[in-house]
C-alpha positions in Angstrom: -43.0 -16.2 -80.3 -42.7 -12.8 -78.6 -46.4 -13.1 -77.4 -46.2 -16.6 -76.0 -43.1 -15.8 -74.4 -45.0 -13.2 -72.8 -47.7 -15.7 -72.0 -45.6 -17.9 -70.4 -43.3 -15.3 -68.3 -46.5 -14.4 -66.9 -47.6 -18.0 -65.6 -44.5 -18.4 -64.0 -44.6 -15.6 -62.7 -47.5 -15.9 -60.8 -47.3 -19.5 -60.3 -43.4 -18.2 -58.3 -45.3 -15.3 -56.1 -47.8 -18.0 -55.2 -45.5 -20.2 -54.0 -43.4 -17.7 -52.2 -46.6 -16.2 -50.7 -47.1 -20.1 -49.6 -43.5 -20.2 -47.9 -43.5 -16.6 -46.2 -46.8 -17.7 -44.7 -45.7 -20.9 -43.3 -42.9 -19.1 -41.6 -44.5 -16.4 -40.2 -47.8 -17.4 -39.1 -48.8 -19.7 -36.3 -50.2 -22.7 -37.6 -53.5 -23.5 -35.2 -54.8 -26.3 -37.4 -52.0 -28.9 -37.2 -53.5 -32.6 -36.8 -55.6 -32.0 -40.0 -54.6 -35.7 -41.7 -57.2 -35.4 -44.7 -57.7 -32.6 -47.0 -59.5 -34.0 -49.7 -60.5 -30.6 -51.5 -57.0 -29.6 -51.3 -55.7 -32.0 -52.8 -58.0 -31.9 -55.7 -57.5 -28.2 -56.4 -53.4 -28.3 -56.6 -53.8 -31.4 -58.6 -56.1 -30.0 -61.6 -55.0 -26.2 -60.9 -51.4 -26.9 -62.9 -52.7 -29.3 -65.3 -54.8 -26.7 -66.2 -52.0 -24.4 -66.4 -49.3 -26.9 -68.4 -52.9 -27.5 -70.8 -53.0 -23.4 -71.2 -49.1 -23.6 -71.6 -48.9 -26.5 -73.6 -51.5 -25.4 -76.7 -50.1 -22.2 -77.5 -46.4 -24.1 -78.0 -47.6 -26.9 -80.2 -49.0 -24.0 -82.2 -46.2 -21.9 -82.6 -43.9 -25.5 -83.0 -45.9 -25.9 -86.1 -46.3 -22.8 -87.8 -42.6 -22.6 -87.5 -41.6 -25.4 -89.6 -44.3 -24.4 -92.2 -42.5 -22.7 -95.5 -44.8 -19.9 -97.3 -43.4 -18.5 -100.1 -39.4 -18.3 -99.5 -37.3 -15.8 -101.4 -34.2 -17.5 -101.9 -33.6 -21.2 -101.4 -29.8 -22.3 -100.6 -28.3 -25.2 -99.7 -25.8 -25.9 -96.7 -24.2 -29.5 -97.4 -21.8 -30.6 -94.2 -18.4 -32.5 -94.5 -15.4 -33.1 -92.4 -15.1 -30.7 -91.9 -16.7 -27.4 -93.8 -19.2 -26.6 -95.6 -20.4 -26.5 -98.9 -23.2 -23.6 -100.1 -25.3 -24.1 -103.3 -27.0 -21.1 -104.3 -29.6 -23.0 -106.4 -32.0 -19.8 -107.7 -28.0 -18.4 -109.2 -27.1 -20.8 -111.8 -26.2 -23.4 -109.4 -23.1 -21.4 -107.8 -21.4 -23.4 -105.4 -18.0 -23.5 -103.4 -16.6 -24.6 -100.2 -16.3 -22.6 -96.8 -13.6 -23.4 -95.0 -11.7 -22.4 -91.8 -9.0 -19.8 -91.9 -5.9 -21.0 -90.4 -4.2 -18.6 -87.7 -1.5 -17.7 -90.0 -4.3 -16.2 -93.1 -6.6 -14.1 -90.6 -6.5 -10.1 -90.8 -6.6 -8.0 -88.0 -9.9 -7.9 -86.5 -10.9 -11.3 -87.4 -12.4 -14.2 -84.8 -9.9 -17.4 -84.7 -11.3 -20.3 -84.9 -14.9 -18.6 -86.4 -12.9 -17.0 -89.5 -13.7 -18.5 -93.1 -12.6 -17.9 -96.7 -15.7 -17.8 -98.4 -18.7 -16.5 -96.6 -22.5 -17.6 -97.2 -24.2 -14.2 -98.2 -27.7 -13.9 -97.4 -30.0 -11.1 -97.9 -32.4 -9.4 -95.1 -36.0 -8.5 -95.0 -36.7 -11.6 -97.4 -37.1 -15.1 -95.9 -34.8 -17.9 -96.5 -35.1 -21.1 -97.0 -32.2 -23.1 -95.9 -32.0 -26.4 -97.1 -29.8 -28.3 -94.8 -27.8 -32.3 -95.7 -24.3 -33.9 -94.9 -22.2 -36.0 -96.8 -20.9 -38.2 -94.3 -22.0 -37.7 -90.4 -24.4 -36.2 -88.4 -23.7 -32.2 -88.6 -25.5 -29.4 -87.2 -25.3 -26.0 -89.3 -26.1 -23.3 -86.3 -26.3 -19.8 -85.8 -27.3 -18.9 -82.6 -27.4 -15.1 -82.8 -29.8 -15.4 -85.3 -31.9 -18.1 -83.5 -30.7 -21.4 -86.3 -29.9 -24.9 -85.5 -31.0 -27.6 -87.9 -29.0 -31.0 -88.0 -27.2 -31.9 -91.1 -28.5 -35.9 -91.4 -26.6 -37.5 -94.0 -30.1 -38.9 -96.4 -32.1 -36.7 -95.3 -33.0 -33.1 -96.4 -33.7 -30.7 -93.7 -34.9 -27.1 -93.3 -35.5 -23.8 -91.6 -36.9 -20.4 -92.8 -35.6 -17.1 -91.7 -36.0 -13.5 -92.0 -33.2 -11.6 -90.6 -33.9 -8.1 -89.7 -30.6 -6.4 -89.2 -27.1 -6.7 -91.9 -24.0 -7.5 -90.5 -21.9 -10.4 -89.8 -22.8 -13.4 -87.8 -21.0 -16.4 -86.7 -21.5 -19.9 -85.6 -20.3 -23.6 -85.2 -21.1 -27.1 -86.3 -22.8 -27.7 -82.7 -23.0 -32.0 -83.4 -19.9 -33.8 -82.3 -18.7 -34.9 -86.1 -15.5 -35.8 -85.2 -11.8 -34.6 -84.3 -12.0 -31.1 -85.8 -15.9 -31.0 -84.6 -14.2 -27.4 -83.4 -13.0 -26.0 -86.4 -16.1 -26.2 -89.2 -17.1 -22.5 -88.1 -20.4 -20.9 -90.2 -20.3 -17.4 -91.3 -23.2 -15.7 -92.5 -22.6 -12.2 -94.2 -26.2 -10.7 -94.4 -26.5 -7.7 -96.5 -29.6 -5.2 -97.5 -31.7 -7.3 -100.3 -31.3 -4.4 -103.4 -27.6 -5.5 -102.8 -28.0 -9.3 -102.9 -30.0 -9.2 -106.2 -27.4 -7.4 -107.6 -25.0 -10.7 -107.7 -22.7 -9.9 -104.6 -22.8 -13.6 -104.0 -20.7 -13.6 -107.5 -17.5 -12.0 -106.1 -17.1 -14.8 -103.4 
């Protein structure tokens, strides 16, 4: 990802000094050749020049799009079912433990805590392993989403969705069902309590 973002910083890059070069030209220099009608050769180059470019742009992405939804291996498998409106978390590979994640009201948070982002049982995940979160809803379309660790996968009620992740850093991350579900679309928040992995396989997730 880093590389093709590198890759593709680097075409627009040059494809923005071109045409800045193209505009500082035309407004500085004296144009002699001004009843040209037909440029035939022109036309021909700025016409296969970009598809070119989109083509050189365009493989690398359908690449990357697919070796990101391919799942080698996971660690840990858990499950993320949505409702209206929280979530339920089955830790499948630990005896089945599930429970409910739900919002803390105003009244319940501790000082220090996010309103609106605050739950009362956390999902705790582990880091340097991947994870494979399988991802459903019970009764609308959800979306379980964590953007500072790069997640969004839609919660389809049916259907079984999922994305793989290796988180690099512990700590605590927050996020938001990002599909409109319904009147408290705004208060299903996702928190995900990451944690060094000789911790996890101790049973922290236990204590929830």
């Amino acid at each position: 990802l880093i590389t093709f973002h590198d890759h593709a910083l680097m075409a627009m890059s040059l494809i923005s000094l071109l045409v800045l070069y193209a505009l500082f030209s035309t407004l500085t220099t004296k144009l002699t050749n001004t009843n040209i009608t037909d440029a035939q050769e022109m036309e021909i180059i700025w016409t296969i020049l970009p598809a070119i470019i989109l083509v050189l742009i365009a493989f690398p992405s359908l690449r990357i799009l697919y070796l990101t939804d391919e799942v080698n291996n996971p660690s840990f498998t858990i499950k993320s079912i949505g409702h209206q409106w929280y979530w339920t978390y089955e830790y499948t590979d630990y005896g089945g433990l599930i429970f409910n994640s739900y919002m803390l009201p105003p009244l319940f948070l501790n000082p220090g805590d996010l309103r609106l982002l605050e739950v009362d049982n956390r999902v705790v995940l582990p880091i340097e392993a991947p994870v494979r979160m399988m991802i459903t809803s019970q009764d609308v379309l959800h979306s379980w989403t964590i953007p500072t660790l790069g997640l969004k996968t839609d919660a389809v009620p049916g259907r079984l969705n999922q994305t793989v992740f290796t988180a690099t850093r512990p700590g605590v991350y927050y996020g938001q069902c990002s599909e409109i579900c319904g009147a408290n679309h705004s208060f299903m928040p996702i928190v995900a309590e990451l944690i060094p992995l000789k911790i996890f396989e101790m049973g922290p997730v236990f204590t929830l």
